[in-house]
C-alpha positions in Angstrom: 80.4 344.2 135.8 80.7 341.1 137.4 81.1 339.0 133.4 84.0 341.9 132.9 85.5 340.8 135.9 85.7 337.1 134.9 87.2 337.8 131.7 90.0 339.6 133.0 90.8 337.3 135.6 90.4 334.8 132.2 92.8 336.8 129.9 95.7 336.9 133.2 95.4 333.5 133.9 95.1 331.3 130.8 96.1 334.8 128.1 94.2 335.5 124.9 93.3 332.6 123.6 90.8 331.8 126.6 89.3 335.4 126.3 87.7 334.8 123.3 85.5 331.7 124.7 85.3 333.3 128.0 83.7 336.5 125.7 81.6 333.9 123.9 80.3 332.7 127.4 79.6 336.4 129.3 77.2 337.0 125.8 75.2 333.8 125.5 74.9 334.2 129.3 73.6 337.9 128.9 71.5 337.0 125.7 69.5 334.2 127.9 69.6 335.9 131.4 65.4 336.4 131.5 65.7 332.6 130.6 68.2 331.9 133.3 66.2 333.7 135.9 62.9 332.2 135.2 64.6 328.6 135.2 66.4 330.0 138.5 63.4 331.4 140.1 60.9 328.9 139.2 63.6 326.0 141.0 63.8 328.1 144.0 60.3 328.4 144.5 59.4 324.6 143.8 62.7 323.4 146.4 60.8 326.1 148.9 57.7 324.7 148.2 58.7 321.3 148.9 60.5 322.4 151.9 57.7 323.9 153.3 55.6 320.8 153.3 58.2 318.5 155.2 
């Protein structure tokens, strides 16, 4: 919801041209989201983990 969002906001601001990278962008981001999250998730806890020790 939130990808379709962008690319509207995409398509008024810079028109057609830009939707077609901004497309490109929403499906590489959805094809490596479990990739995204572990990076994500495994920062988060290693930043808390450091955090907690200080």
């Amino acid at each position: 919801m939130i990808l379709l969002l962008i690319n509207i906001v995409v398509f008024a601001r810079l028109g057609a041209a830009a939707v077609g990278v901004s497309i490109g962008l929403s499906v590489l981001l959805f094809l490596y989201r479990e990739r995204i999250v572990k990076v994500m998730r495994d920062r988060l806890a290693k930043a808390f983990k450091v955090g907690g020790k200080t």
